[in-house]
N, CA, C and O of each residue as an XYZ file, in Angstrom:
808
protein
N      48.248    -55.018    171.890
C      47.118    -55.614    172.607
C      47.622    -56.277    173.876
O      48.566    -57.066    173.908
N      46.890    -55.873    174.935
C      47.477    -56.986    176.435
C      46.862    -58.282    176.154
O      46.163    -58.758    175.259
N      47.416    -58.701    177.324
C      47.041    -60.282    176.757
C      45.655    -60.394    177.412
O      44.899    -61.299    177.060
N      45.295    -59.502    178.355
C      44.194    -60.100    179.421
C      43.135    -59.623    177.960
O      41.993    -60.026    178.183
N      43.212    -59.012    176.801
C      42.279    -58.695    176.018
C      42.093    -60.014    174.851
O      41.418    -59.931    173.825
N      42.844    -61.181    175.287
C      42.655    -62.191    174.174
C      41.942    -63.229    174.702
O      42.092    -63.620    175.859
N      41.074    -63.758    173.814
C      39.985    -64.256    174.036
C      40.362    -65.791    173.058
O      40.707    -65.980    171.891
N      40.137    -66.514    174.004
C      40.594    -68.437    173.401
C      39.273    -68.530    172.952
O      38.351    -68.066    173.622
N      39.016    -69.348    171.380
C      37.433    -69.400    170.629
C      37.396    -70.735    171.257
O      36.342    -71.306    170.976
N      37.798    -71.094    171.644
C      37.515    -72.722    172.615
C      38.121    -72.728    173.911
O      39.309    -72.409    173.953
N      37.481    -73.060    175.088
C      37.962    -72.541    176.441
C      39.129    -74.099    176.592
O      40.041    -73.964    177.409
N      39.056    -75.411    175.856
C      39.412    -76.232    175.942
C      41.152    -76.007    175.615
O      41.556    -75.750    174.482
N      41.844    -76.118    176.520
C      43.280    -75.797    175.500
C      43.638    -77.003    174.804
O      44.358    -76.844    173.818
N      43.304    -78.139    175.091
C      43.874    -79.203    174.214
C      43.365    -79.137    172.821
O      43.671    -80.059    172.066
N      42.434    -77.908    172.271
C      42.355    -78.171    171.006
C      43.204    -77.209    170.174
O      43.145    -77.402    168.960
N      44.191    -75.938    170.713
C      44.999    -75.386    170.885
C      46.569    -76.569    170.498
O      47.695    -76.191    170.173
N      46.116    -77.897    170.673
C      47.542    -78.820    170.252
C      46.952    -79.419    169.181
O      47.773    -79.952    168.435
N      45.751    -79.523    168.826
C      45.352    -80.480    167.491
C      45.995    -80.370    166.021
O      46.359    -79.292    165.550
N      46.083    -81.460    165.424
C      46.650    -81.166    164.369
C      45.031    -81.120    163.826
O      43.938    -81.094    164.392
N      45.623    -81.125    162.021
C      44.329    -80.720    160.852
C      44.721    -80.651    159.872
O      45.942    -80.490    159.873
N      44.133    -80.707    158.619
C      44.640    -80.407    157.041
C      45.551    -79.938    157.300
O      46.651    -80.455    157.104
N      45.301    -78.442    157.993
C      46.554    -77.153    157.843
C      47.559    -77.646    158.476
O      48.592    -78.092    157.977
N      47.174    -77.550    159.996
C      48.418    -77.720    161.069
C      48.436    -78.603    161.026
O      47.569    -79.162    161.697
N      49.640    -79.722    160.032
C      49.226    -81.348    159.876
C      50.480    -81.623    160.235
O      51.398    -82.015    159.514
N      50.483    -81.231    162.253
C      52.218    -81.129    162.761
C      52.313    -82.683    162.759
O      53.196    -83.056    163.531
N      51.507    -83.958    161.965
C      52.186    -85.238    162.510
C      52.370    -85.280    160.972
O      51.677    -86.127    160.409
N      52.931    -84.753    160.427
C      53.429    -85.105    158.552
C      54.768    -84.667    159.156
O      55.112    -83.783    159.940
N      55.625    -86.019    158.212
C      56.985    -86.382    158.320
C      58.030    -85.164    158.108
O      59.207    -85.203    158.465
N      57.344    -83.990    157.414
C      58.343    -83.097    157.212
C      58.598    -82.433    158.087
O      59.722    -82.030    158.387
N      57.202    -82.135    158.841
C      57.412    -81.444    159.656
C      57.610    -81.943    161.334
O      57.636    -81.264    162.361
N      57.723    -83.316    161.134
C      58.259    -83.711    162.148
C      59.653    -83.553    162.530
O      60.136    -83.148    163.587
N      60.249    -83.987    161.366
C      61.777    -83.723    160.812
C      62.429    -82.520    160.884
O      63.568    -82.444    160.425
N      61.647    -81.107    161.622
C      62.218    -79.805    161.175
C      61.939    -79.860    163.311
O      62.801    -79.655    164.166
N      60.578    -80.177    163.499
C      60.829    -80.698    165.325
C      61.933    -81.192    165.650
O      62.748    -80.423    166.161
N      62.313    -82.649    165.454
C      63.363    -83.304    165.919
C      64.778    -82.669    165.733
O      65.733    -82.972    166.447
N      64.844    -81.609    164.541
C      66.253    -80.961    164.643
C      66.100    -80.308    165.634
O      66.662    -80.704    166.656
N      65.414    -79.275    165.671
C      65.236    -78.242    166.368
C      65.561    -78.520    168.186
O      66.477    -78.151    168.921
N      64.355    -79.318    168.407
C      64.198    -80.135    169.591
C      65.868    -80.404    170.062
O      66.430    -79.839    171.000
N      66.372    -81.252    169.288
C      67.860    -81.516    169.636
C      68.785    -80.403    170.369
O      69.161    -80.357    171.540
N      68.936    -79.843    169.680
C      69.281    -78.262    170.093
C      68.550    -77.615    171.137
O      69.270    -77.129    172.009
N      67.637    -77.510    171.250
C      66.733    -76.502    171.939
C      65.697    -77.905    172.955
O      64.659    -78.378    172.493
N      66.069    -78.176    173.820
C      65.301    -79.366    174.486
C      63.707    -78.581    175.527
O      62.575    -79.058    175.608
N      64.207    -77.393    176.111
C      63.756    -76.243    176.888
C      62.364    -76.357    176.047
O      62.393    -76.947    174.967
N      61.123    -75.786    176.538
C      60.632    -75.122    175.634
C      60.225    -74.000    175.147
O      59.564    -73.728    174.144
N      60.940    -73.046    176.402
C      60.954    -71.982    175.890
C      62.061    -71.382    174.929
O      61.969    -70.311    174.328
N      63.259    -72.379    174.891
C      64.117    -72.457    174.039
C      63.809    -72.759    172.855
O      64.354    -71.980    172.072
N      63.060    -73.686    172.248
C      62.572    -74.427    171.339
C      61.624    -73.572    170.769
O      61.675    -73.196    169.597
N      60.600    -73.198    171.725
C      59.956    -72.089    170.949
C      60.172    -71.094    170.398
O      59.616    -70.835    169.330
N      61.330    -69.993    171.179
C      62.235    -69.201    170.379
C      62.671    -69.627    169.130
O      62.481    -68.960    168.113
N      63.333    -70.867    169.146
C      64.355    -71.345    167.638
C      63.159    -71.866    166.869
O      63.235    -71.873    165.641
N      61.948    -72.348    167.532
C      61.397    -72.612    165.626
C      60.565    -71.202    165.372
O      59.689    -71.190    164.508
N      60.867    -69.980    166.167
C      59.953    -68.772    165.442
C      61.042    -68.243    164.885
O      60.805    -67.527    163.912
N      62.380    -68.390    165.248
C      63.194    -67.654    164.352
C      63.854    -68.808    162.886
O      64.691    -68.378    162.092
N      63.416    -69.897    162.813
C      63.827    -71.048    161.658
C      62.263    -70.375    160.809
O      62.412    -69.822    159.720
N      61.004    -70.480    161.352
C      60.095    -69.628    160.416
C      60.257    -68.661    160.192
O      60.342    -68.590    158.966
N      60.404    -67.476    160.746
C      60.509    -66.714    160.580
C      62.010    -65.604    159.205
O      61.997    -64.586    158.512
N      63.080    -66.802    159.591
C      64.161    -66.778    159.183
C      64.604    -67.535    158.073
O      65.419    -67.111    157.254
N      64.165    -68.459    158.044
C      64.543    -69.431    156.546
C      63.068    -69.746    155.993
O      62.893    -70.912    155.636
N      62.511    -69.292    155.932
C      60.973    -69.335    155.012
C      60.902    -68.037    154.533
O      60.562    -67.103    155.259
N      61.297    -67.863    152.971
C      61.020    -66.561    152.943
C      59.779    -66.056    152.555
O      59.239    -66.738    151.684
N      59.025    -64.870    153.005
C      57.858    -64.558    152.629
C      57.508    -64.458    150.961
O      58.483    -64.087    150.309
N      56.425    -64.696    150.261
C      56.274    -64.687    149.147
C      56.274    -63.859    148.729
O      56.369    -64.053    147.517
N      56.205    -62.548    149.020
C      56.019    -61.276    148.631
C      57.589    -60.358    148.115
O      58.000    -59.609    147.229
N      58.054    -61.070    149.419
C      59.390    -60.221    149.272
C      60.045    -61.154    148.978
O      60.947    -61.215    149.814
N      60.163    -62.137    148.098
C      60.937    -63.018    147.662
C      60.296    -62.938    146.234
O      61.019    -63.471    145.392
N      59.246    -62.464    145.787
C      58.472    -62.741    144.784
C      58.298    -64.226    144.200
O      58.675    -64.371    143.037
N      57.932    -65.007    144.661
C      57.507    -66.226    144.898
C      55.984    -66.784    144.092
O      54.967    -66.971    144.759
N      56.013    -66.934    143.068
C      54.443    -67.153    142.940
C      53.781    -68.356    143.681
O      52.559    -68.284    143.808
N      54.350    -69.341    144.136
C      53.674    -70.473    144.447
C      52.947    -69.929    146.038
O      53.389    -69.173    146.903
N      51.800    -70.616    145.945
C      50.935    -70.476    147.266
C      51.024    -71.464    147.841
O      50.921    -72.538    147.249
N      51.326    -71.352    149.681
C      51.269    -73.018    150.018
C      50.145    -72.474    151.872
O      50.137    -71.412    152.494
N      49.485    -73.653    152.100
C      48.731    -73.005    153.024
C      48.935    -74.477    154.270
O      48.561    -74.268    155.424
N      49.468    -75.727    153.947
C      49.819    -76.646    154.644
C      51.036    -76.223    155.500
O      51.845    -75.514    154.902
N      51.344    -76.552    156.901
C      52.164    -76.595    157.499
C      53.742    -77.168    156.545
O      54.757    -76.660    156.068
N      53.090    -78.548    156.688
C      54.289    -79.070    155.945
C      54.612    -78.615    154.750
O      55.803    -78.462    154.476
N      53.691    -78.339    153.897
C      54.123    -77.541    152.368
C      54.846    -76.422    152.193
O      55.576    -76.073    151.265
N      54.379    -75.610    153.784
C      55.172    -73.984    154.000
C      57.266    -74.788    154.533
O      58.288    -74.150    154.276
N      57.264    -75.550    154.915
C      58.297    -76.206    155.167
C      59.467    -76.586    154.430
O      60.658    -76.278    154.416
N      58.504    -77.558    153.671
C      59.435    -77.982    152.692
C      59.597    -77.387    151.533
O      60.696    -77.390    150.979
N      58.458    -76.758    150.974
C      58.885    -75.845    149.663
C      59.765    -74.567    150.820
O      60.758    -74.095    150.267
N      59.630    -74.273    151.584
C      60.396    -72.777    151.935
C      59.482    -71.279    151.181
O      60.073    -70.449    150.490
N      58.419    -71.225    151.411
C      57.638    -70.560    150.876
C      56.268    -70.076    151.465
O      55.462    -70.887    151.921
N      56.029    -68.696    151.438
C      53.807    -68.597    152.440
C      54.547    -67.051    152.082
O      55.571    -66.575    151.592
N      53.311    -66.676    152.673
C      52.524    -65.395    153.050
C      52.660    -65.487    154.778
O      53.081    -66.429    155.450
N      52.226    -64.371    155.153
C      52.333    -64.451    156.861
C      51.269    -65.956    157.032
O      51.669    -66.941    157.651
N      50.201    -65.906    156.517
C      48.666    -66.889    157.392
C      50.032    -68.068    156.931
O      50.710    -68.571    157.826
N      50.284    -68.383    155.498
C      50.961    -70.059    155.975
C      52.317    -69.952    156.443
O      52.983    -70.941    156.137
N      53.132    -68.798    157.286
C      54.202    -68.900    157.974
C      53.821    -69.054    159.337
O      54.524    -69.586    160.196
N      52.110    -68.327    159.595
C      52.105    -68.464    161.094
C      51.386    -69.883    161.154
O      51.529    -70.170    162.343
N      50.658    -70.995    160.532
C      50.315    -71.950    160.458
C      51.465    -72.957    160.123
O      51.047    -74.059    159.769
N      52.773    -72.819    160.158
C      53.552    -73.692    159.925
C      54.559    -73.283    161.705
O      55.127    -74.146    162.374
N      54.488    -71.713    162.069
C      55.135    -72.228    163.077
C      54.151    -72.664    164.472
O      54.696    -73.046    165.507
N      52.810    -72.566    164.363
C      51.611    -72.981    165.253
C      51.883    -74.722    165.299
O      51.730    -75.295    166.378
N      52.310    -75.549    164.009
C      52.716    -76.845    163.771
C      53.674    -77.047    164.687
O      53.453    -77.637    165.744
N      54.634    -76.648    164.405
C      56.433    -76.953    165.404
C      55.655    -76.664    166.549
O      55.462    -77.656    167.252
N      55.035    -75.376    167.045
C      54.739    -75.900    168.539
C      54.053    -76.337    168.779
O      54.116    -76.290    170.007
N      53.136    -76.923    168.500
C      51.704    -78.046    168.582
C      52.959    -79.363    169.337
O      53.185    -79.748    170.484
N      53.588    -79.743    167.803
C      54.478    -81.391    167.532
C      55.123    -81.321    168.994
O      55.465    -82.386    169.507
N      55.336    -79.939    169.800
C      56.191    -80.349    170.952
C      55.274    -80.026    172.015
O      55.779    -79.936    173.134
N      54.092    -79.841    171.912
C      52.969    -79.665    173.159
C      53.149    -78.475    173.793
O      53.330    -78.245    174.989
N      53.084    -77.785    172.907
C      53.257    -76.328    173.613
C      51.543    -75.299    172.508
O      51.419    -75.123    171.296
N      50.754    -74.958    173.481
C      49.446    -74.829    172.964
C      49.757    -73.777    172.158
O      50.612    -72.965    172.509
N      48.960    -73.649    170.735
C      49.750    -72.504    169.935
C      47.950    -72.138    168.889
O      47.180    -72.863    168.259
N      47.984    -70.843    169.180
C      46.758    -70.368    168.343
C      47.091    -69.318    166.816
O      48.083    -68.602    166.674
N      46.081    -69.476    165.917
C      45.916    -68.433    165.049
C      45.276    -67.067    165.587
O      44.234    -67.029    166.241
N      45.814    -66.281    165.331
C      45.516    -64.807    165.380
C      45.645    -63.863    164.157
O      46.268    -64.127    163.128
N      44.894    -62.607    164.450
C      44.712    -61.639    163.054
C      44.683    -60.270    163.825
O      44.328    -60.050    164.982
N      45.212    -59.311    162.748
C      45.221    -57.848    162.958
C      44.473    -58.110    161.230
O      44.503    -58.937    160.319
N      43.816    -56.741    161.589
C      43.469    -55.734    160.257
C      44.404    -54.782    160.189
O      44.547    -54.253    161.292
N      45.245    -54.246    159.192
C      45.989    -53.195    158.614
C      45.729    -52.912    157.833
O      44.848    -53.603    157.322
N      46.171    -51.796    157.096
C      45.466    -50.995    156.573
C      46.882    -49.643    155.661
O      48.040    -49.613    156.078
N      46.518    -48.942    154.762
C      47.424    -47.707    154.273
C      47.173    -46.506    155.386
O      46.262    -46.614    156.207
N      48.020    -45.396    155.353
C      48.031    -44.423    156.436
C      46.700    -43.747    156.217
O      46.286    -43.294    157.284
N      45.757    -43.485    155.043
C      44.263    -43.023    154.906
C      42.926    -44.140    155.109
O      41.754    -44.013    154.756
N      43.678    -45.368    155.886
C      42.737    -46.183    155.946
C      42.178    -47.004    154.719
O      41.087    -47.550    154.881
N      42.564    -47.088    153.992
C      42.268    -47.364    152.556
C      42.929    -48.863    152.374
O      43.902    -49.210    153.044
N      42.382    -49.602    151.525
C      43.400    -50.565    151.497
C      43.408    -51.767    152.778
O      44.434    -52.115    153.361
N      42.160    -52.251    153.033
C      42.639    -52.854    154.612
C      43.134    -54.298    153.779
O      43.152    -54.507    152.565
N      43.463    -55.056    154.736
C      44.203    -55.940    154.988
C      44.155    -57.056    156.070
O      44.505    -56.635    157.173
N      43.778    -58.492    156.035
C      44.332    -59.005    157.079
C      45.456    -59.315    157.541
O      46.118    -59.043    156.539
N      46.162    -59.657    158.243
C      47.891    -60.208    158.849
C      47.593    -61.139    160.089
O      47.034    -60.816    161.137
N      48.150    -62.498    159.686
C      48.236    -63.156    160.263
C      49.317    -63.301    161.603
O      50.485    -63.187    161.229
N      49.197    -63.481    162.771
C      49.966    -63.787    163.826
C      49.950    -65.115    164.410
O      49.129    -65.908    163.949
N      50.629    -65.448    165.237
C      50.312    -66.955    166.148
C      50.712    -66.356    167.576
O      51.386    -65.333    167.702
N      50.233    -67.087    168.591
C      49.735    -66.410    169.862
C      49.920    -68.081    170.695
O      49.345    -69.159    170.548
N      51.210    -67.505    171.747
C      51.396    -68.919    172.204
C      51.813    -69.133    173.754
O      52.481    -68.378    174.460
N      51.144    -70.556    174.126
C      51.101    -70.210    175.708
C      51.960    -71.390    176.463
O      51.741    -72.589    176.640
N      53.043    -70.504    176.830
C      54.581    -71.907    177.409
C      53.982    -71.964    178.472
O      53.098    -71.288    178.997
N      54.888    -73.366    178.908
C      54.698    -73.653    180.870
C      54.926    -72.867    181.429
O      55.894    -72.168    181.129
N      54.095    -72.578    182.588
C      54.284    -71.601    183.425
C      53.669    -70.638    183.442
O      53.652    -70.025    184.510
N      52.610    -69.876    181.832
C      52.578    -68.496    181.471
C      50.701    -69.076    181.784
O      49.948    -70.028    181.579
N      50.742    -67.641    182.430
C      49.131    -67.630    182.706
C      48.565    -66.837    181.428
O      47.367    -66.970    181.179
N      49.429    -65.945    180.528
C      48.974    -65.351    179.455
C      49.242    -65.945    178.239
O      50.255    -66.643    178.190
N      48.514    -65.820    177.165
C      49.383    -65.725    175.764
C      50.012    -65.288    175.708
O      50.371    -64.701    176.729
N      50.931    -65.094    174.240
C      51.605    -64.465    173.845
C      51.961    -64.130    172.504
O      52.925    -64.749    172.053
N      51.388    -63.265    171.737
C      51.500    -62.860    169.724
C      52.949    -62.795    169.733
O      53.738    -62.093    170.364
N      53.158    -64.125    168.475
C      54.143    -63.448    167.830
C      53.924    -63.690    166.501
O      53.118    -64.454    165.970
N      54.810    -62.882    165.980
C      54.791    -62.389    164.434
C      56.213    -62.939    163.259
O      57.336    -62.475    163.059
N      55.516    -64.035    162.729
C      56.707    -64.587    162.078
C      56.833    -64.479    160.611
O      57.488    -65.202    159.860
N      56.110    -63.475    160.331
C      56.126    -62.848    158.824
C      57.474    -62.618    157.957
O      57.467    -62.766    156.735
N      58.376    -62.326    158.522
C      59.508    -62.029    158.517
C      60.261    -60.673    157.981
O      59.742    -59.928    157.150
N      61.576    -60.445    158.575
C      61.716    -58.749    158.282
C      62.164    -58.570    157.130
O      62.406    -59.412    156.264
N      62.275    -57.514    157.109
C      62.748    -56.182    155.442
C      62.934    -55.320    156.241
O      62.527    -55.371    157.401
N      63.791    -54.087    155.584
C      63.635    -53.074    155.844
C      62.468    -52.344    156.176
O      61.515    -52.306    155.397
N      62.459    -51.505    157.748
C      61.257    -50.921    158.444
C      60.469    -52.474    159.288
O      59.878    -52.141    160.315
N      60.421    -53.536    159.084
C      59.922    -54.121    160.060
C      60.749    -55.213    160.716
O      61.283    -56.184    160.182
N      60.737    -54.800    162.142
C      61.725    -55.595    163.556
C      60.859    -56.672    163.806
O      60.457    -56.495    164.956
N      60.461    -57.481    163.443
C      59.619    -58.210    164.721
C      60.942    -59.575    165.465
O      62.025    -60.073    165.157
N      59.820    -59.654    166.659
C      61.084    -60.137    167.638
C      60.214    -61.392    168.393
O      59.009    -61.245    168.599
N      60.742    -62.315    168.684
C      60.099    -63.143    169.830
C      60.266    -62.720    170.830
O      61.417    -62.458    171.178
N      58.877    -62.425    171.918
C      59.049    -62.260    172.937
C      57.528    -62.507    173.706
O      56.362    -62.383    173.330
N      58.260    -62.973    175.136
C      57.240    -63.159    175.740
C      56.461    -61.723    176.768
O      55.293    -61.838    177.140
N      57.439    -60.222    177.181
C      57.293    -59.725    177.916
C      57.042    -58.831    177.022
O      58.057    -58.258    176.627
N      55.822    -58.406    176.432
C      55.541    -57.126    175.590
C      56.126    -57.566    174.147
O      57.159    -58.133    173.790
N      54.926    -57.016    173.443
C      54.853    -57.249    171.973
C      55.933    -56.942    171.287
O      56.352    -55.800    171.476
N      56.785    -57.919    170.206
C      57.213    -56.955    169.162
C      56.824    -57.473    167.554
O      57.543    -58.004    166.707
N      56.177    -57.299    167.537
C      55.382    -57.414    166.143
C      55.491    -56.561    165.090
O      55.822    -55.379    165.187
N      55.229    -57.112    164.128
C      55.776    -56.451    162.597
C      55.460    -54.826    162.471
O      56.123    -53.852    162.112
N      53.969    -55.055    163.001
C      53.282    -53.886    163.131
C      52.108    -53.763    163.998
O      51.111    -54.475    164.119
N      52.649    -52.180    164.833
C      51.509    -52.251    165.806
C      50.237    -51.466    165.581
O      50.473    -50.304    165.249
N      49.050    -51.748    165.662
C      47.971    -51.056    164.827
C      47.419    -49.889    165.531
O      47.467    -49.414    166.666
N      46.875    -49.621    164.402
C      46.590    -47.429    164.047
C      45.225    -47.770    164.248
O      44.809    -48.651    163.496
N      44.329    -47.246    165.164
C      42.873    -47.306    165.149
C      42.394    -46.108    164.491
O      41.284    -46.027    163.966
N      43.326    -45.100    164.534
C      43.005    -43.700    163.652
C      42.886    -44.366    161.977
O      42.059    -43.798    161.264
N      43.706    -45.573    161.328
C      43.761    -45.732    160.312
C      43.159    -46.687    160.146
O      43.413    -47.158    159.037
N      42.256    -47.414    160.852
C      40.977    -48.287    160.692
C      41.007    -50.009    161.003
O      40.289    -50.999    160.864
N      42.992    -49.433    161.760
C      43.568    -50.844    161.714
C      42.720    -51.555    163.251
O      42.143    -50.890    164.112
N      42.851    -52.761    163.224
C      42.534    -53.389    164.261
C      43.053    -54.944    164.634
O      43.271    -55.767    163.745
N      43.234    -55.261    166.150
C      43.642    -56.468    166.681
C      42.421    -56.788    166.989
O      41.620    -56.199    167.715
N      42.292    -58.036    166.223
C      41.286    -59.080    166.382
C      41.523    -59.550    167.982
O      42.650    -59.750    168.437
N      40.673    -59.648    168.519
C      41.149    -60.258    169.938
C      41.053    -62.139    169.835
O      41.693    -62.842    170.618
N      40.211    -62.681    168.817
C      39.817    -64.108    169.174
C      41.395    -64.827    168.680
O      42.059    -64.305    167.783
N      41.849    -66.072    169.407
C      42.653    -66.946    169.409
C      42.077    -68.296    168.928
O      41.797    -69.173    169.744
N      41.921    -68.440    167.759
C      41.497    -69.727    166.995
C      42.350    -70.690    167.268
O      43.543    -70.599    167.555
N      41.426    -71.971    167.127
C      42.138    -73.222    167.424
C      42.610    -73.579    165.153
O      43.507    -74.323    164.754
N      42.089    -73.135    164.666
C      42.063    -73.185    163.289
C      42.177    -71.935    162.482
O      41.503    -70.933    162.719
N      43.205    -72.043    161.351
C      43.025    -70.620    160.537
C      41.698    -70.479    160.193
O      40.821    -71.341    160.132
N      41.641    -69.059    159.931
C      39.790    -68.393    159.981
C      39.694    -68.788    158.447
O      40.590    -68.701    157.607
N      38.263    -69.289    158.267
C      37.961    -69.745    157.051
C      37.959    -68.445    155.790
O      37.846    -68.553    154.569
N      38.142    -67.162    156.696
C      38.136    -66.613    155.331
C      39.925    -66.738    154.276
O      40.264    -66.853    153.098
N      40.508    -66.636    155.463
C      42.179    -66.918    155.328
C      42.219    -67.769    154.385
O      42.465    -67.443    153.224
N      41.885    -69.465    154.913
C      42.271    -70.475    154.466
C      41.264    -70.648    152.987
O      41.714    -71.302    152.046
N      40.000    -70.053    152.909
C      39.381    -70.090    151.860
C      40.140    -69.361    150.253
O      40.064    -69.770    149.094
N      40.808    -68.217    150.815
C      41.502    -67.225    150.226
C      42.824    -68.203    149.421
O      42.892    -68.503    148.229
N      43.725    -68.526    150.458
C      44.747    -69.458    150.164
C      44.414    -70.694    149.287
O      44.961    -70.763    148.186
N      43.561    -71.678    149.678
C      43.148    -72.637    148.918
C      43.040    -72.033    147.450
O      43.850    -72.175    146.534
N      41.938    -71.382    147.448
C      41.356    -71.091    146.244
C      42.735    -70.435    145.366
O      42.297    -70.629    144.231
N      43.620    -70.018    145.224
C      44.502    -69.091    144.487
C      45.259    -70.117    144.030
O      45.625    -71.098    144.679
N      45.524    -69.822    142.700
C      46.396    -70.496    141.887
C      47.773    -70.000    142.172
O      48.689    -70.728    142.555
N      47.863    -68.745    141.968
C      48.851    -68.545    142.488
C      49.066    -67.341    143.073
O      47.983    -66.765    143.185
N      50.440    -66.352    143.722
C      50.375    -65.552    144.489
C      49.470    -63.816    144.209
O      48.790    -63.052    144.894
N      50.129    -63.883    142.437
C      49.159    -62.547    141.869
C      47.720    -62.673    142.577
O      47.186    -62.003    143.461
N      47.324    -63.735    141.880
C      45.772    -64.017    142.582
C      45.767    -63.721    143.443
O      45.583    -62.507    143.530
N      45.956    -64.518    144.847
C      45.922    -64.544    145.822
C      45.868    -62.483    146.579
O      45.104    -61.768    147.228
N      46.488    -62.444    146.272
C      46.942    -60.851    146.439
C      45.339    -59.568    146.137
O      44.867    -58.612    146.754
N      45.020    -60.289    144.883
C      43.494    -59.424    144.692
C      42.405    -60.157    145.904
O      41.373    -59.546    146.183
N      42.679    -61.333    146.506
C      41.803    -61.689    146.881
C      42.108    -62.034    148.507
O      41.655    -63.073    148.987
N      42.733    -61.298    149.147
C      42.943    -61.593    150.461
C      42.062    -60.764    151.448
O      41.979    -59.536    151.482
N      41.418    -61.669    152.248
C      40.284    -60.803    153.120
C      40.432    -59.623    153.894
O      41.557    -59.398    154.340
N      39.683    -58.972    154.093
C      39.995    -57.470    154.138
C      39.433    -57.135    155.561
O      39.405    -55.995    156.023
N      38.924    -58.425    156.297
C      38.202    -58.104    157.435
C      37.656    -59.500    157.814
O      37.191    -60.178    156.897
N      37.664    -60.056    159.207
C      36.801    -60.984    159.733
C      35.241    -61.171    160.084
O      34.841    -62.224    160.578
C-alpha cells in the first residue's frame, strides 16, 4: 500500500500519542523498556528502529511459541513477553507514543491461497520528524518464509496482500485498536479460544 492511500481516522495527530487501557505507554513497565531503549538509541529514528526490533525480537508471538496466555495491554505484552500480532503491534505503538513519536493501529485482511480462511493481521503505521508520510510496520515477528523489516522507504511486511485471494489493506490508521480486535482479545480465555474467534474482517 503507498502511503498517500492511508487515511488518519482522526485528522488530529495528537491523538495518534494518547495513551488508553491498551496503549497504557505511562505504566511503569513500559516506561522502563523506553528509558533502556532511549539510552541507547537517543535519535528517533534510531529509537524507533530498536523498539520495533526489541518487539518484534524478544516478544515471542503466541502462536509460534505456543503460548496459551492472551495479553492485549501494552504493558502486559511486555512484561509477560507474550501477544499475537494486534498485542505486539499495540505494545510497540506504546514505546513510540512514551517518546512522542505519533504511532497508529493498522489492519490487512489475509487470507489461504483459495481465499478461504480470512483473517485479520495487525500492523502499526508510524510517522517520525520530518516524514510527510506514514509508515507500516510489521512487528509480528519472523519464522521461516516471513522477512519483515523496519523500514521507512517501501514496505517490508510479513505479508504483502493477494487481492486475487480476497486479501486486503485496510487503509484507516486508528488512533485505538479496532473494537473488533480488542473485543476478540479481551474476551478469550485463552489462545485456543482466541484462535476460533479472531475477526475475519472490519
Amino acid at each position: 500500500m503507498e502511503p498517500r492511500d492511508l487515511i488518519q481516522q482522526n485528522p488530529d495527530i495528537s491523538a495518534y500519542l494518547a495513551t488508553s487501557e491498551a496503549v497504557d505507554h505511562d505504566h511503569p513497565v513500559v516506561r522502563a523498556v523506553v528509558a533502556r531503549l532511549a539510552d541507547d538509541h537517543p535519535d528517533a529514528y534510531a529509537y524507533a528502529e530498536a523498539a520495533y526490533r526489541y518487539v518484534r525480537d524478544t516478544v515471542p508471538h503466541s502462536a509460534d511459541a505456543d503460548d496459551p496466555r492472551v495479553t492485549w495491554r501494552a504493558s502486559d505484552v511486555l512484561e509477560r513477553r507474550t501477544g499475537i500480532c494486534y498485542a505486539k503491534s499495540i505494545a510497540y505503538a506504546a514505546l513510540l507514543r512514551a517518546r512522542g513519536i505519533p504511532a497508529a493501529l493498522c489492519y490487512q485482511r489475509l487470507a489461504d491461497d483459495d481465499g478461504s480462511n480470512p483473517v485479520i493481521h495487525g500492523l502499526v503505521a508510524v510517522l517520525l520528524p520530518g516524514e510527510r508520510d506514514w509508515a507500516r510496520q510489521d512487528v509480528r515477528g519472523n519464522k521461516p518464509g516471513v522477512d519483515a523489516r523496519f523500514s521507512l522507504k517501501g514496505e517490508r511486511l510479513a505479508w504483502t496482500v493477494r487481492p486475487e485471494c480476497n486479501e486486503v489493506d485496510y487503509p484507516v490508521l486508528y488512533t485505538e485498536p479496532h473494537a473488533a480486535v480488542l473485543d476478540a482479545l479481551r474476551a478469550a480465555p485463552d489462545r485456543p479460544h482466541l484462535w476460533r474467534t479472531l475477526p475475519t474482517e472490519l
